[in-house]
N, C-alpha and C positions, 0 to 999 in steps of 0.2 A: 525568443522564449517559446518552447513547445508547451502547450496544452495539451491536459487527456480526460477524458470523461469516460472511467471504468463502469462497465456494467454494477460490477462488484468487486470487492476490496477487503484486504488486510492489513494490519499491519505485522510485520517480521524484523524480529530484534536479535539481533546480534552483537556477541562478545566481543570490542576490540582490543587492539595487542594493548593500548593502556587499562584496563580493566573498566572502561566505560563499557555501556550501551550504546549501538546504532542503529537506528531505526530505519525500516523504509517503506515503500510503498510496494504493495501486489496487488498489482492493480488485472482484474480480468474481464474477458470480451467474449462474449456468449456468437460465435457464427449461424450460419444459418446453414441449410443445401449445400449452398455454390463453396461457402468458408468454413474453415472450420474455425475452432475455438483460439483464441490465444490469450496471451499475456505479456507482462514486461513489470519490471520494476524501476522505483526511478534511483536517484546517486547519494542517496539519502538523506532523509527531513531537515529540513533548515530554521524551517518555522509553520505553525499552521493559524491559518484564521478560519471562522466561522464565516457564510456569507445570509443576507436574505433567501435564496433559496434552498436552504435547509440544505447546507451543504459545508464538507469541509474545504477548505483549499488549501493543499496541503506542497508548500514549495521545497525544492530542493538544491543541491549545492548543483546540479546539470542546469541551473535557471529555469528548470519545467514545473508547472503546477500541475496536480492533477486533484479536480473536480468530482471530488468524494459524497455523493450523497447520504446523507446521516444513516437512511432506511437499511442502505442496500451493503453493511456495515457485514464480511462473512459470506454474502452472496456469491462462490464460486462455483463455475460451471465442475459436472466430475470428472474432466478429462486436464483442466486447470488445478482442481483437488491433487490430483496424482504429481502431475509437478511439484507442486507447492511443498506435496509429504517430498518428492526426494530430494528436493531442494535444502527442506529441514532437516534431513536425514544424513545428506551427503558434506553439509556444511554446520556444524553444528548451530543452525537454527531455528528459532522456533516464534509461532504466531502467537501475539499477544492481544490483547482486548486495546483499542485505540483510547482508552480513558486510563488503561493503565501505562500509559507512555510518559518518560519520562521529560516532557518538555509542557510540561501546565504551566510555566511562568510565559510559555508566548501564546497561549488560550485563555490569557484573563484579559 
C-alpha cells in the first residue's frame, strides 16, 4: 500500500462510458529551490473516511491512500493550477467541491 500526504488537493470528476461519475484524487506538492513542484493522481476513489487528525483518507482502487487534510481542501501550487486546467480541458474534466462527491454513504 502506497501513502501520500498532499500539500493540497482536489477532487476531479469525470464521465465514465456507463454514464456514472469517477472521482479522483489531485493530489499536489509545493517544491522548494533544489525541486520543483509536482503532482499525481491516484486510480480513483474507493472509499473515504475521516481520521482524528482533521484529515480525509481517501483510498483508492491502486490500494493507495492519500492523507487529505480537511484545511488544505483547493490548495494548489500555480504551476500545478496550469496542469490541473489542461488536464480538465484536454480530458473533459472538471474539479469539484469534495462534499459534493458522490460517495456520502462511505462518509457516514
Amino acid at each position: 500500500m502506497s501513502e501520500y500526504y498532499p500539500d493540497g488537493w482536489v477532487i476531479i470528476e469525470l464521465d465514465n462510458k456507463d454514464g456514472k461519475k469517477d472521482h479522483f484524487v489531485f493530489g499536489s506538492w509545493s517544491g522548494g529551490y533544489t525541486q520543483g513542484d509536482s503532482w499525481r493522481t491516484n486510480s480513483g476513489i474507493v472509499r473515504v473516511e475521516e481520521n482524528d487528525d482533521n484529515q480525509y483518507e481517501i483510498h483508492g482502487h491502486g490500494k493507495s491512500v492519500y492523507y487529505c487534510h480537511k484545511g488544505s481542501e483547493g490548495r494548489i501550487s500555480s504551476y500545478n493550477q496550469a496542469v490541473l486546467a489542461e488536464l480538465c480541458e484536454s480530458s473533459n474534466t472538471k474539479v469539484i467541491n469534495f462534499e459534493d462527491m458522490e460517495l456520502k454513504n462511505d462518509r457516514d
